[in-house]
C-alpha positions as CSV (number, residue, x, y, z in Angstrom):
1,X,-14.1,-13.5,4.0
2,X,-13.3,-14.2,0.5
3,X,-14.6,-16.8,-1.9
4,X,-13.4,-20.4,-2.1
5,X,-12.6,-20.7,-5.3
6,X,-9.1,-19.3,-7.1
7,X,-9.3,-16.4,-9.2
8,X,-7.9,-17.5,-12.7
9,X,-5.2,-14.4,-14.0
10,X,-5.6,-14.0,-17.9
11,X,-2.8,-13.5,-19.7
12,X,-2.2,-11.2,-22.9
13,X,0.9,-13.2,-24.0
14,X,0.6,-17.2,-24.4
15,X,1.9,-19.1,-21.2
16,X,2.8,-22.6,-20.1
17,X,-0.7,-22.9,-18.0
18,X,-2.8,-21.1,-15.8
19,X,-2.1,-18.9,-13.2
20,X,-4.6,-19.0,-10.2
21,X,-4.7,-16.5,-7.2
22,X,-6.7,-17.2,-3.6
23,X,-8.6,-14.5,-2.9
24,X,-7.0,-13.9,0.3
25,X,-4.1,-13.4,-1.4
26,X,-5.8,-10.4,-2.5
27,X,-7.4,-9.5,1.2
28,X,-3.4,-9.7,1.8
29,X,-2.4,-7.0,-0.9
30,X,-5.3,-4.8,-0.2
31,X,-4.7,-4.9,3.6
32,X,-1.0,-3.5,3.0
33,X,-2.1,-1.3,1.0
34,X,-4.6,0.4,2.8
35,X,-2.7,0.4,6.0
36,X,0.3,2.1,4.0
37,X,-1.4,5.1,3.5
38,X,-0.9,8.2,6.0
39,X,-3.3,8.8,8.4
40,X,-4.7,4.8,8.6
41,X,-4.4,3.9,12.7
42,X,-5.0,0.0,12.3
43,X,-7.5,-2.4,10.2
44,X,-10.4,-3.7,11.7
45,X,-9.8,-7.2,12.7
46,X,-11.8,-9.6,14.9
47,X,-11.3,-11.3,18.2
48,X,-9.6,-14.0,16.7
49,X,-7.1,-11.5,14.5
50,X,-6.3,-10.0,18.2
51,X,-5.7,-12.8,20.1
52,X,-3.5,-14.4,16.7
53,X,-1.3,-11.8,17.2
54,X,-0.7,-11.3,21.0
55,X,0.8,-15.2,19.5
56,X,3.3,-13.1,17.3
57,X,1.2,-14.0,14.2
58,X,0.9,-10.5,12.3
59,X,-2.9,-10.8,10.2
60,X,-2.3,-8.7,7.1
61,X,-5.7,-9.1,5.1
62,X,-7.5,-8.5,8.2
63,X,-10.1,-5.3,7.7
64,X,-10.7,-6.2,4.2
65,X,-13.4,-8.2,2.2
66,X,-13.4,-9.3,-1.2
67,X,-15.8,-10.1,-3.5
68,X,-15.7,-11.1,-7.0
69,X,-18.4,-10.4,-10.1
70,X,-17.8,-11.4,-13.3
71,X,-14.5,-9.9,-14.1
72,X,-14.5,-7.1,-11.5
73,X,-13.6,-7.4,-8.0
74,X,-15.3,-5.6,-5.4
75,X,-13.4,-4.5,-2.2
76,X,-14.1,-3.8,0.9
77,X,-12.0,-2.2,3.5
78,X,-12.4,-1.5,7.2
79,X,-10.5,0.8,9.1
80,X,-9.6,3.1,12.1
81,X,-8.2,6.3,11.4
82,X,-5.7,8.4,13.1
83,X,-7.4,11.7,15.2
84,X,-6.9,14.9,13.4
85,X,-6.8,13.3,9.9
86,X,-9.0,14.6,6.7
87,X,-11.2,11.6,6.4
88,X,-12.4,12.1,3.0
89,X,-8.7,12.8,1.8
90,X,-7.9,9.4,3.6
91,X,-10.6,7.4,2.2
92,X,-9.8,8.5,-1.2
93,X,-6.4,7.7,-1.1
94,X,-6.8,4.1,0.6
95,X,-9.4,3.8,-2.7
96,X,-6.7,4.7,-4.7
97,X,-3.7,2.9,-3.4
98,X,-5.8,-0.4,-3.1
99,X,-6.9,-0.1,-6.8
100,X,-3.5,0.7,-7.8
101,X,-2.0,-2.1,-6.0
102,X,-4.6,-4.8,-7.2
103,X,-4.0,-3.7,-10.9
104,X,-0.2,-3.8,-10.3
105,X,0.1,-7.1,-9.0
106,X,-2.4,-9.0,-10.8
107,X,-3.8,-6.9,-13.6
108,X,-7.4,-7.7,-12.5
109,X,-9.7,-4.7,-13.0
110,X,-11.4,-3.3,-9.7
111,X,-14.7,-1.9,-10.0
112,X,-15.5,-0.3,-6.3
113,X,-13.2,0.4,-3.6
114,X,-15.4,0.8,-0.6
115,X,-14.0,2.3,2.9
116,X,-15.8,2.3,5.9
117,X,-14.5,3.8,8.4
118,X,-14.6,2.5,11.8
119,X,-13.4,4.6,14.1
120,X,-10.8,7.5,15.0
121,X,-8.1,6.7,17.6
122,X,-6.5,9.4,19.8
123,X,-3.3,10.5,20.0
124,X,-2.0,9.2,23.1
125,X,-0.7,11.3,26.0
126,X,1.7,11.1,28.2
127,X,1.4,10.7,31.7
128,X,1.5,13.8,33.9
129,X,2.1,11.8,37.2
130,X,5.8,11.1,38.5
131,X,6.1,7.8,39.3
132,X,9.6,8.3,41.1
133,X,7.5,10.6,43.4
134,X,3.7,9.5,43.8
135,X,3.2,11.5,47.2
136,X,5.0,14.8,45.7
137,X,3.2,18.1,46.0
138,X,4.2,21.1,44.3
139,X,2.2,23.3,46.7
140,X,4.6,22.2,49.9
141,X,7.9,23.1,50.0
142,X,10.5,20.6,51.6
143,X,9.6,20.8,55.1
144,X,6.1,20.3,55.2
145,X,5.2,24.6,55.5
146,X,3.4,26.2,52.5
147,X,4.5,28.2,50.4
C-alpha cells in the first residue's frame, strides 16, 4: 500500500495554491495502465480485492505498490500474464505505459518501474462433452449394435 501522506504536484507556472495527490490515486493510474497493455491477464489483488468485487466493486490500483523517494517514485506492479505471451516484451511495455502515464497525468518523474510477474493463465477450452446428450456414444449406432 501507498504512503499516507499527499504527494505535493509542483508547478512551472504560478498557481492559486497547491495541488496534492494521494498516492493511491497513483496505484489507480498505474493499475490502468498496466492492465491496458496486450498480453496482461489480470492484476494481482488480494483476498479482500476478490471478495470486493464478487460485491460489484471493481479495485483498479490493485497489483500495484508505490513508493515515494525524494522526488522520484518507485513502482511496483504485480501481474498475471496471458499464456503464449513474450514476457520480456510485456514487461517492458507495462514499464513503459506506466511511466508514460504517471508523467502524463501528474508530471512527477518515475525512477523504476518494476514488474513481477506472477503468473501465466491458460487459455481456456471449451468443453468437449454434450450436455444435451451425457450418455451419447459415438461408437453405438442407434439401436444399441456396433458399428
Amino acid at each position: 500500500m501507498a504512503e499516507d501522506t499527499n504527494i505535493v504536484l509542483k508547478a512551472s507556472e504560478p498557481t492559486l495554491g497547491k495541488i496534492e495527490v494521494a498516492p493511491q490515486v497513483l496505484e489507480i493510474v498505474a493499475g490502468i495502465a498496466a492492465s491496458d497493455v496486450d498480453g496482461v491477464a489480470r492484476m494481482r489483488g488480494s483476498i479482500a480485492n476478490s471478495v470486493n468485487e464478487l460485491f460489484g466493486k471493481k479495485e483498479r490500483g490493485k497489483g500495484v505498490k508505490l513508493s515515494v523517494t525524494g522526488d522520484a517514485l518507485n513502482v511496483d506492479v504485480y501481474v498475471y500474464l496471458n499464456y503464449g505471451v513474450s514476457v520480456p516484451k510485456v514487461a517492458l511495455a507495462i514499464q513503459e505505459q506506466v511511466k508514460q502515464q504517471l508523467l502524463f497525468m501528474t508530471d512527477l518523474r518515475v525512477s523504476e518501474v518494476n514488474v513481477h510477474i506472477q503468473g501465466v493463465i491458460p487459455e481456456k477450452t471449451t468443453q468437449a462433452v454434450d450436455p444435451n446428450n451425457l450418455f451419447d456414444d459415438n461408437d453405438e449406432s442407434e439401436n444399441g449394435e456396433d458399428k
